[in-house]
C-alpha positions in Angstrom: -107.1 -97.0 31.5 -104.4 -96.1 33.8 -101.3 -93.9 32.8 -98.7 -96.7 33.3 -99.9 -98.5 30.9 -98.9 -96.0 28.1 -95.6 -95.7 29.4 -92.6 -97.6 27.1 -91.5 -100.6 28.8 -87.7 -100.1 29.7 -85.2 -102.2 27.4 -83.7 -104.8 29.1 -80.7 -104.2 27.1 -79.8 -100.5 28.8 -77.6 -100.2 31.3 -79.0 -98.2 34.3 -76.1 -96.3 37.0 -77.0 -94.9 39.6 -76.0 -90.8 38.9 -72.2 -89.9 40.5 -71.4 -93.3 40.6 -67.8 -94.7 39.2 -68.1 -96.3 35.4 -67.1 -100.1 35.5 -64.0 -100.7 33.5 -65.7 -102.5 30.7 -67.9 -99.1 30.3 -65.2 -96.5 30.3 -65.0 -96.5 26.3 -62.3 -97.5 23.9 -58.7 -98.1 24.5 -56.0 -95.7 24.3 -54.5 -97.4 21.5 -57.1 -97.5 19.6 -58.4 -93.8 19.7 -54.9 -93.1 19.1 -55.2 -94.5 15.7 -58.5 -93.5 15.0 -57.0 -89.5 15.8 -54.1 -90.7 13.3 -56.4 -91.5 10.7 -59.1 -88.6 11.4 -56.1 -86.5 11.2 -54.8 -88.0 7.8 -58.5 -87.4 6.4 -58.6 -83.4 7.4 -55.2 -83.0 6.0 -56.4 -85.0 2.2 -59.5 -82.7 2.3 -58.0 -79.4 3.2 -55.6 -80.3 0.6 -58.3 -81.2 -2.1 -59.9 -78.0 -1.3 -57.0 -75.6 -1.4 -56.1 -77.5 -4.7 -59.4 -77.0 -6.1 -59.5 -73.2 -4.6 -56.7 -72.7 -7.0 -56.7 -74.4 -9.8 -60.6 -72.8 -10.1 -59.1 -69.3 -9.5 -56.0 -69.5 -11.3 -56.6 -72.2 -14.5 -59.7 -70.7 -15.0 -60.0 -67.2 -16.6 -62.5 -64.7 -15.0 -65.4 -63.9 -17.0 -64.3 -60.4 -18.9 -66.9 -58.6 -20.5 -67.2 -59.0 -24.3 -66.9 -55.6 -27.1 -70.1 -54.2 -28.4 -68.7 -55.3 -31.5 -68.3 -59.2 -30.7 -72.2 -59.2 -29.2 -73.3 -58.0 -32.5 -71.1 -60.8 -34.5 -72.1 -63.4 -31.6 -76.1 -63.1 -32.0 -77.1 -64.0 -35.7 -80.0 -61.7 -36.6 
């Protein structure tokens, strides 16, 4: 059986370039407008989660007491015998 034959065929769908050669202009990516308002709106999302984390940061630090340890005396009334 010769070793070509396991190879993977090559997708006729991929686009081969020779390596240092110039992109075409329908590969060079997305316009500028739109990754300007995709950046907007990535932006927007950091800023909402940083926001929903500081507020949660807080409120968990703040709202809710830290754990304080209890009197002998309120373990003994606590725990029915």
């Amino acid at each position: 059986m010769p070793l070509d034959s396991q190879l993977p065929t090559p997708d006729a769908r991929l686009i081969q370039t020779e390596i240092g050669s110039q992109p075409t202009p329908s590969s060079q990516g997305l316009p500028p407008d739109l990754l300007r308002q995709a950046s907007r709106r990535l932006g927007l999302m950091c800023l909402i989660i940083a926001g929903l984390w500081a507020a949660n940061f807080v409120l968990a630090h703040l709202v809710q007491p830290a754990p304080v340890k209890m009197p002998d005396t309120a373990m003994a009334t606590a725990i029915p015998l």
